[in-house]
Predicted model as a PDB file, atoms N, CA, C, CB and O in Angstrom, pLDDT in the B-factor column:
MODEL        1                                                                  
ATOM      1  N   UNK A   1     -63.713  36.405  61.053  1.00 47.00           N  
ATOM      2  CA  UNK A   1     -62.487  35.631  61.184  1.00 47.00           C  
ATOM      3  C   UNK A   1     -61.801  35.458  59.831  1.00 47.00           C  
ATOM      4  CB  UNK A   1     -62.785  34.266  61.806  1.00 47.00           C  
ATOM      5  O   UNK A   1     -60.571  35.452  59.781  1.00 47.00           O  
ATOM      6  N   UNK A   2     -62.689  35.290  58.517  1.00 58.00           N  
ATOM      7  CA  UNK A   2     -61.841  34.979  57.045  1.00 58.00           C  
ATOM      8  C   UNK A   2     -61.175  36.215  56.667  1.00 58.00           C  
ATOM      9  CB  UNK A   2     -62.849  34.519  55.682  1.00 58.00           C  
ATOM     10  O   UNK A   2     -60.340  36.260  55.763  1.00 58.00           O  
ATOM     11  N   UNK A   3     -61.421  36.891  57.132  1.00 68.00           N  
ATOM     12  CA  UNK A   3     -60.908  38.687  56.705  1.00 68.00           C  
ATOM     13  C   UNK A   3     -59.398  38.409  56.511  1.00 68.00           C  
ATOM     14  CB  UNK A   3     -61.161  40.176  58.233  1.00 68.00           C  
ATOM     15  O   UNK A   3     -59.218  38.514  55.297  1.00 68.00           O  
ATOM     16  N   UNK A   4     -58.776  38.248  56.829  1.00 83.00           N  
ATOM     17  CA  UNK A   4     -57.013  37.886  56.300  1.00 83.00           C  
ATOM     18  C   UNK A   4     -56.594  36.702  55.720  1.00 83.00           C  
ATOM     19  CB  UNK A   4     -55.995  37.854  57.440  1.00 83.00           C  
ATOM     20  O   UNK A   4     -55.394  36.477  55.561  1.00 83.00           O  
ATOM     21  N   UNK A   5     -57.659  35.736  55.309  1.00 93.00           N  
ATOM     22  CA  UNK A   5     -57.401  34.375  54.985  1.00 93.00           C  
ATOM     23  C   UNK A   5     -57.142  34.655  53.347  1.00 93.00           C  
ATOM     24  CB  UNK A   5     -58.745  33.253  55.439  1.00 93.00           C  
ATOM     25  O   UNK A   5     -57.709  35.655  52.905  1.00 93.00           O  
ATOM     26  N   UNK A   6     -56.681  34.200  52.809  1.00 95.00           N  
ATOM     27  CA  UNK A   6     -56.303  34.279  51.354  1.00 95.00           C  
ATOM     28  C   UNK A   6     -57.745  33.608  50.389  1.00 95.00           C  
ATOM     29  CB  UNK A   6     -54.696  33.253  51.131  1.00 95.00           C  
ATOM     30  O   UNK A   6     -58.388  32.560  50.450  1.00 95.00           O  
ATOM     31  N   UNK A   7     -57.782  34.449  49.798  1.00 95.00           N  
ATOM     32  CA  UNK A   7     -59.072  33.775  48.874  1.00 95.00           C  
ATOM     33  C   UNK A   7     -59.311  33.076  48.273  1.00 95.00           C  
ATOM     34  CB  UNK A   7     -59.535  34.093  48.243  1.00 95.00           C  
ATOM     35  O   UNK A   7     -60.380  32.666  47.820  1.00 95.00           O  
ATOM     36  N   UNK A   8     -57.272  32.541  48.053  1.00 95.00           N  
ATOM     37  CA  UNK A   8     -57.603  31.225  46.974  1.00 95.00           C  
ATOM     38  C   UNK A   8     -57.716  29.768  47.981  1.00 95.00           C  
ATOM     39  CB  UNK A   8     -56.041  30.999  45.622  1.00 95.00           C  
ATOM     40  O   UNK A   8     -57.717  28.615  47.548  1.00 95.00           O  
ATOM     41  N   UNK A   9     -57.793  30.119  49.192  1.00 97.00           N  
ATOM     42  CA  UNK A   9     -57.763  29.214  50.257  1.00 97.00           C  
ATOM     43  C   UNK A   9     -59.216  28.834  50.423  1.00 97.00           C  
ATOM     44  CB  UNK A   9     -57.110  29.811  51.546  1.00 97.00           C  
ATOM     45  O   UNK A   9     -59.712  27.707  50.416  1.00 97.00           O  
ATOM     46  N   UNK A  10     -59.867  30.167  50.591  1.00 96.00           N  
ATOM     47  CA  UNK A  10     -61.260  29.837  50.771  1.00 96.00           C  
ATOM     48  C   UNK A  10     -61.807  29.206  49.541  1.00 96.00           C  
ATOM     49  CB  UNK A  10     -62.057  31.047  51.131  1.00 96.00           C  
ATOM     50  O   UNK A  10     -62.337  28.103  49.685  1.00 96.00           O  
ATOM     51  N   UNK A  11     -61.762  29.731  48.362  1.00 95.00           N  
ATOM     52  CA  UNK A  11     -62.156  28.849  47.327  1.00 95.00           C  
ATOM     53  C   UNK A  11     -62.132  27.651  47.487  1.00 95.00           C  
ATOM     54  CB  UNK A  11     -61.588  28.973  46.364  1.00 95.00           C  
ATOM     55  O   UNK A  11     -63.188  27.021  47.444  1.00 95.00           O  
ATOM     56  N   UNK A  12     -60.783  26.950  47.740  1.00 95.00           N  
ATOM     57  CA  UNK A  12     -60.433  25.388  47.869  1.00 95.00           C  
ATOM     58  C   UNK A  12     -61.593  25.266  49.057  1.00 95.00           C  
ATOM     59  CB  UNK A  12     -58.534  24.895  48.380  1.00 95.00           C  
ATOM     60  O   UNK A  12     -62.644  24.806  48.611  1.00 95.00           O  
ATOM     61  N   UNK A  13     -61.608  25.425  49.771  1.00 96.00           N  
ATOM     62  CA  UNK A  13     -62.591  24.998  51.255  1.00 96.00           C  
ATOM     63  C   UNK A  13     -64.002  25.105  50.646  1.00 96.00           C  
ATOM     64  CB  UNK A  13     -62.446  26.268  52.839  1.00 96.00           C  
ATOM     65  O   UNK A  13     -64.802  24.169  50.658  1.00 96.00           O  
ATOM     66  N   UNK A  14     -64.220  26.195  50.167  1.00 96.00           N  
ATOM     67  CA  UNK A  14     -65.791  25.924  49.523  1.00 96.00           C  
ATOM     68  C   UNK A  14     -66.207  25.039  48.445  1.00 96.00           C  
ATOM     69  CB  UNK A  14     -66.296  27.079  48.996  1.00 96.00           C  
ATOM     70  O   UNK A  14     -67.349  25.120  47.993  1.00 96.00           O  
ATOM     71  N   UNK A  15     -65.368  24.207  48.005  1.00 95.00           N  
ATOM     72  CA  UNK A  15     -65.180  22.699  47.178  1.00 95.00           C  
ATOM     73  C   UNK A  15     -65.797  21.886  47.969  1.00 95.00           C  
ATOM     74  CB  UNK A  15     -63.653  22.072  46.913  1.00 95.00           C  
ATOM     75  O   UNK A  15     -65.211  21.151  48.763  1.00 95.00           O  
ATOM     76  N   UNK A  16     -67.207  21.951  47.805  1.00 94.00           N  
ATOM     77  CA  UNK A  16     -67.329  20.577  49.193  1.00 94.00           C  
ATOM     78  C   UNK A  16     -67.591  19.919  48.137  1.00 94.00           C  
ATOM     79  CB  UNK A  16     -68.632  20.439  50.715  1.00 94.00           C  
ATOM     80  O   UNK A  16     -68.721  19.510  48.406  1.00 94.00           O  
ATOM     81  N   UNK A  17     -67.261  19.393  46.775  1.00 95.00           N  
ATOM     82  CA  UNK A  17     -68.017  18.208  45.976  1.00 95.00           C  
ATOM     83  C   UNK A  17     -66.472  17.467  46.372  1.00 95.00           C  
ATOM     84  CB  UNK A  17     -68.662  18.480  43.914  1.00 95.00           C  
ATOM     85  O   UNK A  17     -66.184  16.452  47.007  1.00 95.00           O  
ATOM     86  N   UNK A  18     -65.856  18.257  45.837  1.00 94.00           N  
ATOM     87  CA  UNK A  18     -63.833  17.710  46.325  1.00 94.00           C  
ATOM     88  C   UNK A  18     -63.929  17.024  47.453  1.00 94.00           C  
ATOM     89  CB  UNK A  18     -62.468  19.127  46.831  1.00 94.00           C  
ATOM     90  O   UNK A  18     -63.750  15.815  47.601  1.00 94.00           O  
ATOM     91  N   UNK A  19     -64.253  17.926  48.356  1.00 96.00           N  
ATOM     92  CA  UNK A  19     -63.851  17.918  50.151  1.00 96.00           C  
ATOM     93  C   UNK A  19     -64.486  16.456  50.379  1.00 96.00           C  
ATOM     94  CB  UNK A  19     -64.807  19.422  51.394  1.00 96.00           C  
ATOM     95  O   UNK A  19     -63.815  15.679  51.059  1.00 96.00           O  
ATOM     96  N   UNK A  20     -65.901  15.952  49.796  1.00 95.00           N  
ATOM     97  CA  UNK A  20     -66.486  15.013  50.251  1.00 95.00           C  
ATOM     98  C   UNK A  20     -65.965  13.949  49.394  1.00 95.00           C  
ATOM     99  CB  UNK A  20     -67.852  15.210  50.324  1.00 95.00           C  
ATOM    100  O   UNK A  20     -66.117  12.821  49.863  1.00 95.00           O  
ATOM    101  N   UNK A  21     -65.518  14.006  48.514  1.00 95.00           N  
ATOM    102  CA  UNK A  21     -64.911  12.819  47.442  1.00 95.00           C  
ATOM    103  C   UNK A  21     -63.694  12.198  48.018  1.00 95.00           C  
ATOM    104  CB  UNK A  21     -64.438  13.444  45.901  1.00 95.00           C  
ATOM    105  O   UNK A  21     -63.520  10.981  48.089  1.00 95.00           O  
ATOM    106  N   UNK A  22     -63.070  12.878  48.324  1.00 96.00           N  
ATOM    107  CA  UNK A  22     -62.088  13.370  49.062  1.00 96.00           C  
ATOM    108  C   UNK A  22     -61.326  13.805  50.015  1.00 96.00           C  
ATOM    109  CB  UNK A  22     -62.029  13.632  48.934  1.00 96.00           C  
ATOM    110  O   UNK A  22     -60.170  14.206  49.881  1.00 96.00           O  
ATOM    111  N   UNK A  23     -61.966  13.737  51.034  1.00 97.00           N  
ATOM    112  CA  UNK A  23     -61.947  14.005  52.238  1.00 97.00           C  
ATOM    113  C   UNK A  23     -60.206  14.401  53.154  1.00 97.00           C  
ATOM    114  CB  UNK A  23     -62.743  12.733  52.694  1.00 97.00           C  
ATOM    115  O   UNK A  23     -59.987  15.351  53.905  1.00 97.00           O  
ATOM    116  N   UNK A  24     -59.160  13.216  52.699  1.00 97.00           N  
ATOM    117  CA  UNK A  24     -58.217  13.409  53.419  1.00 97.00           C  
ATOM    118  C   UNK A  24     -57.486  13.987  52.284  1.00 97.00           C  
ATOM    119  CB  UNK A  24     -57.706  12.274  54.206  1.00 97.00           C  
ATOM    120  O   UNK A  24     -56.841  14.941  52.721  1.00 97.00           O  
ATOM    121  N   UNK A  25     -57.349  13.881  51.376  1.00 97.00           N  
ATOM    122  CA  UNK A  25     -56.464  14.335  50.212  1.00 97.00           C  
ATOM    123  C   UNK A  25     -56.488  15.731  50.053  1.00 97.00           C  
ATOM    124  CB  UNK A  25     -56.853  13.740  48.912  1.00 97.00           C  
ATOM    125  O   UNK A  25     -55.460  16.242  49.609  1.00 97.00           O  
ATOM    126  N   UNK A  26     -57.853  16.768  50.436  1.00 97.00           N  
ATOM    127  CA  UNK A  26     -58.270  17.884  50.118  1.00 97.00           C  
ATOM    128  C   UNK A  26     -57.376  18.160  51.291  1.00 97.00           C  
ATOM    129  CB  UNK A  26     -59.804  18.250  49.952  1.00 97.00           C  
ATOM    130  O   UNK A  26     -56.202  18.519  51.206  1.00 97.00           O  
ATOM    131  N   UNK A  27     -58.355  17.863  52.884  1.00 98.00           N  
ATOM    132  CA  UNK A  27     -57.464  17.998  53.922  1.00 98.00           C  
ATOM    133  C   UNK A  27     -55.638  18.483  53.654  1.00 98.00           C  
ATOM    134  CB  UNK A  27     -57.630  16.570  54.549  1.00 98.00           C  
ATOM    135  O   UNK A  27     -55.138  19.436  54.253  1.00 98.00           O  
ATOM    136  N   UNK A  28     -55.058  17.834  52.910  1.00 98.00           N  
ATOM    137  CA  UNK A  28     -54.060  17.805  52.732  1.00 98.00           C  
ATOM    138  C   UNK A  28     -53.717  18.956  52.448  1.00 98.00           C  
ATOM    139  CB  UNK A  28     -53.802  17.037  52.108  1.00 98.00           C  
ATOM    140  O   UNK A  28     -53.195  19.874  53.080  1.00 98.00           O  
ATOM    141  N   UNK A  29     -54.252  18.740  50.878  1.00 97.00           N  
ATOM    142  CA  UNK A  29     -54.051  20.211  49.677  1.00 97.00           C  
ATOM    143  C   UNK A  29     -54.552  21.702  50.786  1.00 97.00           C  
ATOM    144  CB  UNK A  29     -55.659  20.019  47.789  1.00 97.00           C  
ATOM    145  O   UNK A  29     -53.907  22.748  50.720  1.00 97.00           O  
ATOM    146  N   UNK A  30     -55.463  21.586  51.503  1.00 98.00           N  
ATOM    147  CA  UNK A  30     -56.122  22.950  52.110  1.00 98.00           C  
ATOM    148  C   UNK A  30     -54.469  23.474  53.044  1.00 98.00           C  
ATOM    149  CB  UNK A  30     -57.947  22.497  53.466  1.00 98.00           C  
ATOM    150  O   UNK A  30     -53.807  24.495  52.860  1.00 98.00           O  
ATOM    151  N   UNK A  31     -54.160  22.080  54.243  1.00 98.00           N  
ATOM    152  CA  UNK A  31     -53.467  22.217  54.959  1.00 98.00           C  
ATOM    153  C   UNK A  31     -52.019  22.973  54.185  1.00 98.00           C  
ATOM    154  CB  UNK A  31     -53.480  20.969  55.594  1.00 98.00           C  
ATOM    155  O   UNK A  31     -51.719  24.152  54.369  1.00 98.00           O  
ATOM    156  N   UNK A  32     -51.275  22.064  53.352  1.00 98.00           N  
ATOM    157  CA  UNK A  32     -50.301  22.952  52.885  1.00 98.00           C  
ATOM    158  C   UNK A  32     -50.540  24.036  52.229  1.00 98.00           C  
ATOM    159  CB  UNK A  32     -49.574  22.434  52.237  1.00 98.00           C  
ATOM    160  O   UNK A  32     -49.520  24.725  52.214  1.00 98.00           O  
ATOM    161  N   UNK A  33     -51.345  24.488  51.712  1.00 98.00           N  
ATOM    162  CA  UNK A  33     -51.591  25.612  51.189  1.00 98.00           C  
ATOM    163  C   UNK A  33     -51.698  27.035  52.048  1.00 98.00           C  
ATOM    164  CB  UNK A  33     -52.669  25.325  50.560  1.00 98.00           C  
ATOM    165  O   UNK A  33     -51.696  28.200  51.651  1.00 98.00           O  
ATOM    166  N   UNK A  34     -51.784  26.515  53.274  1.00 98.00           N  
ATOM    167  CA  UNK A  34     -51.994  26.989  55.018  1.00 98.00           C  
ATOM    168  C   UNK A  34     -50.588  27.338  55.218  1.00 98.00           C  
ATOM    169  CB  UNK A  34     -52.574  25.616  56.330  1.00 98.00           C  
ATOM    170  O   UNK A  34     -50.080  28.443  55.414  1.00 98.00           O  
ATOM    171  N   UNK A  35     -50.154  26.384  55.146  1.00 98.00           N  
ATOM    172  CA  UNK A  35     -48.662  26.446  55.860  1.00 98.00           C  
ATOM    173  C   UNK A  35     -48.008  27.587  54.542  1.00 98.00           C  
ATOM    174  CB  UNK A  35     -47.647  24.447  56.010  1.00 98.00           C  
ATOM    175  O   UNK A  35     -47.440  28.622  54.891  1.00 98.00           O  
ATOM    176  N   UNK A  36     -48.152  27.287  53.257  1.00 98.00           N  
ATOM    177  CA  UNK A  36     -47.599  28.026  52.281  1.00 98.00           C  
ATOM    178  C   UNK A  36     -47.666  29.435  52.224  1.00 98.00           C  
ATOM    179  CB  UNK A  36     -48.024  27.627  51.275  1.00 98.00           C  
ATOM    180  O   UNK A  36     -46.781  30.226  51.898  1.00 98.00           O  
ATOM    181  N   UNK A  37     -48.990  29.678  52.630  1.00 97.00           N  
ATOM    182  CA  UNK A  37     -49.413  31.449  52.872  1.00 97.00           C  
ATOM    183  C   UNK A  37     -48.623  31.808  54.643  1.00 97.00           C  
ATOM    184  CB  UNK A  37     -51.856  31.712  52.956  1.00 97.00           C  
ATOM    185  O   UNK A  37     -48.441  32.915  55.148  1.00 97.00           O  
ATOM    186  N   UNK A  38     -48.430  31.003  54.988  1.00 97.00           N  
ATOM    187  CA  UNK A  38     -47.595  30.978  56.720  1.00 97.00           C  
ATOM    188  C   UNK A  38     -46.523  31.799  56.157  1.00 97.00           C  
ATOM    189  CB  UNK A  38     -46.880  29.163  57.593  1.00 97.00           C  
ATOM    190  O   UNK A  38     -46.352  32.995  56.390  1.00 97.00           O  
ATOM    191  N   UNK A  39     -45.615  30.844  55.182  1.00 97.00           N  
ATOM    192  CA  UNK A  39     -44.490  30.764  54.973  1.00 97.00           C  
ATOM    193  C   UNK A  39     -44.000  32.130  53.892  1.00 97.00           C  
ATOM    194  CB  UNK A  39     -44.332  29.330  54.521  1.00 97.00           C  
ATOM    195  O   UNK A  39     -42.863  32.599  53.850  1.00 97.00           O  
ATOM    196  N   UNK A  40     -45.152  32.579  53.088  1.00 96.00           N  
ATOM    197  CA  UNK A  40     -45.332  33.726  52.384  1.00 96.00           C  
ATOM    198  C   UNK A  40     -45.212  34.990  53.132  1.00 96.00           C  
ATOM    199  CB  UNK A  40     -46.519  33.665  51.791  1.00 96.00           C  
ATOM    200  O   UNK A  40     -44.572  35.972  52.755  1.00 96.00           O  
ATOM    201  N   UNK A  41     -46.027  34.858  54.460  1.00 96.00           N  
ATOM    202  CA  UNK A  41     -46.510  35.764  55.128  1.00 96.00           C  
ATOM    203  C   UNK A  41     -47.774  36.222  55.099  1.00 96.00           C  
ATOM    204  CB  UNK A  41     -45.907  36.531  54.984  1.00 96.00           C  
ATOM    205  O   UNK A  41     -48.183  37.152  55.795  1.00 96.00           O  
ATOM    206  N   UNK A  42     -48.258  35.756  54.509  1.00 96.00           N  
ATOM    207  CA  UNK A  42     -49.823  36.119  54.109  1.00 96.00           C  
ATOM    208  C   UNK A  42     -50.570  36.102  55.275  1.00 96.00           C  
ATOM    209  CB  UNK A  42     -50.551  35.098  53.077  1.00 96.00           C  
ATOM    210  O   UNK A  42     -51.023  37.155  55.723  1.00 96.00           O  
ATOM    211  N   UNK A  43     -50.749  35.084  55.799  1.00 97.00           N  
ATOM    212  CA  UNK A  43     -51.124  35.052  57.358  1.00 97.00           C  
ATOM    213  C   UNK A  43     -50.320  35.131  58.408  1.00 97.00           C  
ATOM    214  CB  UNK A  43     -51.682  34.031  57.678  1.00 97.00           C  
ATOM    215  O   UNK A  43     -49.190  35.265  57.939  1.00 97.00           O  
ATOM    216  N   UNK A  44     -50.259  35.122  59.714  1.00 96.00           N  
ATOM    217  CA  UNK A  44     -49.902  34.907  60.988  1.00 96.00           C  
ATOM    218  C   UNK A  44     -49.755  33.666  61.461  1.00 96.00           C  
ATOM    219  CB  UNK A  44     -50.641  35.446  61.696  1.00 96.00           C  
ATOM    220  O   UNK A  44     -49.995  32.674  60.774  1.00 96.00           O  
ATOM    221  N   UNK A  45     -49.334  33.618  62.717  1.00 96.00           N  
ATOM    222  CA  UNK A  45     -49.375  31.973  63.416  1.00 96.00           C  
ATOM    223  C   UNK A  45     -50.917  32.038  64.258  1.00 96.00           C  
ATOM    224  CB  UNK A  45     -47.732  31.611  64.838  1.00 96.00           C  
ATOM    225  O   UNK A  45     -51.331  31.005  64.785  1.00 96.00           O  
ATOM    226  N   UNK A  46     -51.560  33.064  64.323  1.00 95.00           N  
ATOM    227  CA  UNK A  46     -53.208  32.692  64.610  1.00 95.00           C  
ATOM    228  C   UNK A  46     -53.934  32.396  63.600  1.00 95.00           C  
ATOM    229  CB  UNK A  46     -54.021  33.732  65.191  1.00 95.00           C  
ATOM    230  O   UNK A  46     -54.906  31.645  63.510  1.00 95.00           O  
ATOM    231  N   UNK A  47     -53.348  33.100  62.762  1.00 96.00           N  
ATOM    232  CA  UNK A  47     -54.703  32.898  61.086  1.00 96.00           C  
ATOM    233  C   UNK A  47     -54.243  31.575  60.861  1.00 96.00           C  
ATOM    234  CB  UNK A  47     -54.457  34.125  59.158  1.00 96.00           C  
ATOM    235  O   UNK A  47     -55.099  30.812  60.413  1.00 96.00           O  
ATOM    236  N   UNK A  48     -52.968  31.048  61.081  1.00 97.00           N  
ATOM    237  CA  UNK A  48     -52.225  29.669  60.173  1.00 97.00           C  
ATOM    238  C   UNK A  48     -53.084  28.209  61.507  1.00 97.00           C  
ATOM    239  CB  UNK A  48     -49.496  29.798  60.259  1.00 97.00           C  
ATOM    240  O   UNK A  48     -53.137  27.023  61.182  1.00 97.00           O  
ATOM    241  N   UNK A  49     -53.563  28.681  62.728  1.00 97.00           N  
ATOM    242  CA  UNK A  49     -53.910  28.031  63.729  1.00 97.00           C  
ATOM    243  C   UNK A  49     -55.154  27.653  62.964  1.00 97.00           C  
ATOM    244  CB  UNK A  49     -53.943  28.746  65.107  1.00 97.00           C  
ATOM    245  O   UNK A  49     -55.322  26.534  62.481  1.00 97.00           O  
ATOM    246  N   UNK A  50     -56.068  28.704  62.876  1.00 96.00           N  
ATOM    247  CA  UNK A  50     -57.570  29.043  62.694  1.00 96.00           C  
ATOM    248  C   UNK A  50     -57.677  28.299  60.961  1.00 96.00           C  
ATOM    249  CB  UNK A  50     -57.945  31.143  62.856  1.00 96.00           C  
ATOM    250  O   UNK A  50     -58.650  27.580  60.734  1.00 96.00           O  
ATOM    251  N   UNK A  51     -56.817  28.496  60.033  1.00 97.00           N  
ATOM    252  CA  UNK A  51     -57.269  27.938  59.007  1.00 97.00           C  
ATOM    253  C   UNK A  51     -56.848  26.314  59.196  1.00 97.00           C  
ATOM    254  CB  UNK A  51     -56.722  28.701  57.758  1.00 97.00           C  
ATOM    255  O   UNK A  51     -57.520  25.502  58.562  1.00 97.00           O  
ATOM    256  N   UNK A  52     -55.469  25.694  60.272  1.00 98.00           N  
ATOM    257  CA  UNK A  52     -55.941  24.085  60.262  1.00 98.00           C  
ATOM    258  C   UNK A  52     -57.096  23.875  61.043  1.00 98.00           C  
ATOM    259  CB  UNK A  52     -54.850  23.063  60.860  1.00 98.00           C  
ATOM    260  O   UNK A  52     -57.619  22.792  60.780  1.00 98.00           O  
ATOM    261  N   UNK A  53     -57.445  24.265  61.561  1.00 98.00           N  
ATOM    262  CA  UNK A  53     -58.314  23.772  62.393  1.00 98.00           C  
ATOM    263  C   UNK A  53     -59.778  23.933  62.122  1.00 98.00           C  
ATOM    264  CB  UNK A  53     -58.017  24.251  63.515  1.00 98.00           C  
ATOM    265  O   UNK A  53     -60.683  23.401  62.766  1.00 98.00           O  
ATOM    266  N   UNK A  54     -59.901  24.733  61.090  1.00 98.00           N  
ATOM    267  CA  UNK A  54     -61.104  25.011  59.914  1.00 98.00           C  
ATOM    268  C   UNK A  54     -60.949  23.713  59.375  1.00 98.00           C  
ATOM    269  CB  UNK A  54     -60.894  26.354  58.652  1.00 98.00           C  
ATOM    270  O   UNK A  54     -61.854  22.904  59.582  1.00 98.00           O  
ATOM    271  N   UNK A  55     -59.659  23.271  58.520  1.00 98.00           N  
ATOM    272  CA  UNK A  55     -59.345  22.251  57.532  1.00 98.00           C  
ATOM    273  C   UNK A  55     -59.760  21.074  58.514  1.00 98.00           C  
ATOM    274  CB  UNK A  55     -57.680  22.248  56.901  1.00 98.00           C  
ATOM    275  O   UNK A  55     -60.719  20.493  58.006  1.00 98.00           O  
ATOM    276  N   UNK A  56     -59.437  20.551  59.621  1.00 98.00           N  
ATOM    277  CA  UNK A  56     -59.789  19.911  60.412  1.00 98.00           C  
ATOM    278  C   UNK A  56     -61.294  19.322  60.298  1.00 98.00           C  
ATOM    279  CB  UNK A  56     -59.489  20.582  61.362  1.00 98.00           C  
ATOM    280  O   UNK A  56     -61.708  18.244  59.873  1.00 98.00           O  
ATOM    281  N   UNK A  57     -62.041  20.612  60.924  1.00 98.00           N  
ATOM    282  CA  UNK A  57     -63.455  20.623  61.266  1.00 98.00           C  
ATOM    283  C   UNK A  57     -64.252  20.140  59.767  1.00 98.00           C  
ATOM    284  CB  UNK A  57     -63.914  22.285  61.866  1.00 98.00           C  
ATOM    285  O   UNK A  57     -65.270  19.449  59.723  1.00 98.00           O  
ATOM    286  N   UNK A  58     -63.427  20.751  58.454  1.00 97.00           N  
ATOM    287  CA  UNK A  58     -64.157  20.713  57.133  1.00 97.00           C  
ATOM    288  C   UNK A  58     -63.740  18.529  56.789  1.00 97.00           C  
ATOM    289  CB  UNK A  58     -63.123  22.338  55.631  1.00 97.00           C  
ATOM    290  O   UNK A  58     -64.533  17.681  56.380  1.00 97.00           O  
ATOM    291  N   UNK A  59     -62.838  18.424  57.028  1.00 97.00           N  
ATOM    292  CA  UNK A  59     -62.433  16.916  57.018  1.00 97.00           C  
ATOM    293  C   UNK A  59     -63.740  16.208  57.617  1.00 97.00           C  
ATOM    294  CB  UNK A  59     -60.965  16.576  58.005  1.00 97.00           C  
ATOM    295  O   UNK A  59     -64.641  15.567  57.075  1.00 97.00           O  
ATOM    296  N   UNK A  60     -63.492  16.575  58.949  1.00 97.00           N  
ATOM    297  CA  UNK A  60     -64.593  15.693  59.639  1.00 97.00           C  
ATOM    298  C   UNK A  60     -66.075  15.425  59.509  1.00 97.00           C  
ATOM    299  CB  UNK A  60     -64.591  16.016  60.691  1.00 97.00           C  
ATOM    300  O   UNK A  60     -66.758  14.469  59.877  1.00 97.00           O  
ATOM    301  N   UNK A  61     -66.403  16.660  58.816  1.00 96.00           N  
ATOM    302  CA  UNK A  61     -67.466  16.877  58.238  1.00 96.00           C  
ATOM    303  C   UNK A  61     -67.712  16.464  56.797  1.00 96.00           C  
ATOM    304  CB  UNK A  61     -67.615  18.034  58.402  1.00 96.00           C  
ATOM    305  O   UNK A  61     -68.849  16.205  56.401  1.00 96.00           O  
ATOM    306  N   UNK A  62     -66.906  16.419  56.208  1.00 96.00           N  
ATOM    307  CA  UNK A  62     -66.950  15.453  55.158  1.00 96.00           C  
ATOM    308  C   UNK A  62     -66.924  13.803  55.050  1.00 96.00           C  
ATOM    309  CB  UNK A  62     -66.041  15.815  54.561  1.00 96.00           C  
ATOM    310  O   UNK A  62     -67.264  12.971  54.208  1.00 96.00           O  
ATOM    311  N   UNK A  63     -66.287  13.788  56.465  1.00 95.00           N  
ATOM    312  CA  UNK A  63     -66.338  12.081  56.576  1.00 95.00           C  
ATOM    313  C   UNK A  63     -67.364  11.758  56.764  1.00 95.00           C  
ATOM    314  CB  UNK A  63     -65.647  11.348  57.548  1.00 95.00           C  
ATOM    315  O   UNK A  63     -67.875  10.833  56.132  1.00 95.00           O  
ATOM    316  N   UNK A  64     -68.207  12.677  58.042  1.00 92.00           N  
ATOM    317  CA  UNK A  64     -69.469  12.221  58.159  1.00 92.00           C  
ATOM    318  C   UNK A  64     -70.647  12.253  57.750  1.00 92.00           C  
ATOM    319  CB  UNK A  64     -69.656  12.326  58.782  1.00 92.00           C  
ATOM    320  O   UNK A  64     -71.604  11.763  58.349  1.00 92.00           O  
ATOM    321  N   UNK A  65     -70.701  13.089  56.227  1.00 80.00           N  
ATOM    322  CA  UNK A  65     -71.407  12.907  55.157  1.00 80.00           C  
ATOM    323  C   UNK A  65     -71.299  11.909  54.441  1.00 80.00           C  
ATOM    324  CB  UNK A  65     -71.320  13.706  54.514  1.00 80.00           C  
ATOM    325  O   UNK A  65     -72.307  11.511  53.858  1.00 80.00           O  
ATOM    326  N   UNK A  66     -70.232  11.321  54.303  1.00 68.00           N  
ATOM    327  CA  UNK A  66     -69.481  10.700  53.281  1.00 68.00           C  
ATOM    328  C   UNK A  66     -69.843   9.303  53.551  1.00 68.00           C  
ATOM    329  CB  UNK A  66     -67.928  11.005  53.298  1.00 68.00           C  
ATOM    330  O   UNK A  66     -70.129   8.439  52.723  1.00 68.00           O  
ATOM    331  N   UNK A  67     -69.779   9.189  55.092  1.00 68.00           N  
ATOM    332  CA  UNK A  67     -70.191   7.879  55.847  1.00 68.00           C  
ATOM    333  C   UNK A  67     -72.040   7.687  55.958  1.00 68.00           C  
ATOM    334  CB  UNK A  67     -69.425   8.025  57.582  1.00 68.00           C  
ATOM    335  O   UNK A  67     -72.585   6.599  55.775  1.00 68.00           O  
ATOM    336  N   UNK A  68     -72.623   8.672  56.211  1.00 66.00           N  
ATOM    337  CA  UNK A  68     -74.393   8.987  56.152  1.00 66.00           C  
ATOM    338  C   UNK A  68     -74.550   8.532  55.135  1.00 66.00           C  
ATOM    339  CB  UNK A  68     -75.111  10.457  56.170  1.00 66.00           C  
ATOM    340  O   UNK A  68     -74.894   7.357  55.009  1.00 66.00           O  
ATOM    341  N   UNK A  69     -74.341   9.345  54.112  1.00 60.00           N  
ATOM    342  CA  UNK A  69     -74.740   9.101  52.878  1.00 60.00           C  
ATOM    343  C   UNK A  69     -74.235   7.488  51.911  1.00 60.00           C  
ATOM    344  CB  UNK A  69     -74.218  10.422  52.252  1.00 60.00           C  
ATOM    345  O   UNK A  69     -74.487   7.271  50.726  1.00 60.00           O  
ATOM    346  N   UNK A  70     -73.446   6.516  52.923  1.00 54.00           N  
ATOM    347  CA  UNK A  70     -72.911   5.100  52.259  1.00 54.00           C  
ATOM    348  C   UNK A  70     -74.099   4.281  52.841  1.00 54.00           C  
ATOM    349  CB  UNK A  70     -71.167   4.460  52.803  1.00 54.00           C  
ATOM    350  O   UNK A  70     -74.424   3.160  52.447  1.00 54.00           O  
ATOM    351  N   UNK A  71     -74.781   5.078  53.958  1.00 48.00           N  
ATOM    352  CA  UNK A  71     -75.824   3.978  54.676  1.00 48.00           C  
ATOM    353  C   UNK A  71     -77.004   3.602  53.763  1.00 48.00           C  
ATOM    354  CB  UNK A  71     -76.520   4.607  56.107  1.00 48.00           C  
ATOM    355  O   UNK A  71     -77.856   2.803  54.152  1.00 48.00           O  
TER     356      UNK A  71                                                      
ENDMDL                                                                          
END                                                                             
């Protein structure tokens, strides 16, 4: 599925020290950066689907580290 995703995208996503510090702010930065390669052309409107919804899944998963690890 990453095969057309831009690499400087994946980089940002493999930041989980960020992602977990950080959680909605990264969210953010990942998301427009999504829409930016949209808007480039770099991706499609499936790749631009598949990378929020990555950004999504990577959010939530950071919250719920973020929240485990406060217990």
């Amino acid at each position: 599925m990453m095969v057309g995703i831009p690499q400087a995208w994946v980089a940002e996503l493999d930041d989980q020290t960020a992602l977990i510090t950080d959680p909605d702010g990264r969210a953010a930065v990942l998301s427009e950066m999504a829409y930016a390669a949209h808007r480039r052309q770099e991706v499609d409107e499936d790749d631009l689907v598949d990378m929020l919804e990555i950004v999504e899944s990577a959010r939530l998963w950071a919250l719920d580290g973020s929240e485990t690890s406060g217990d």
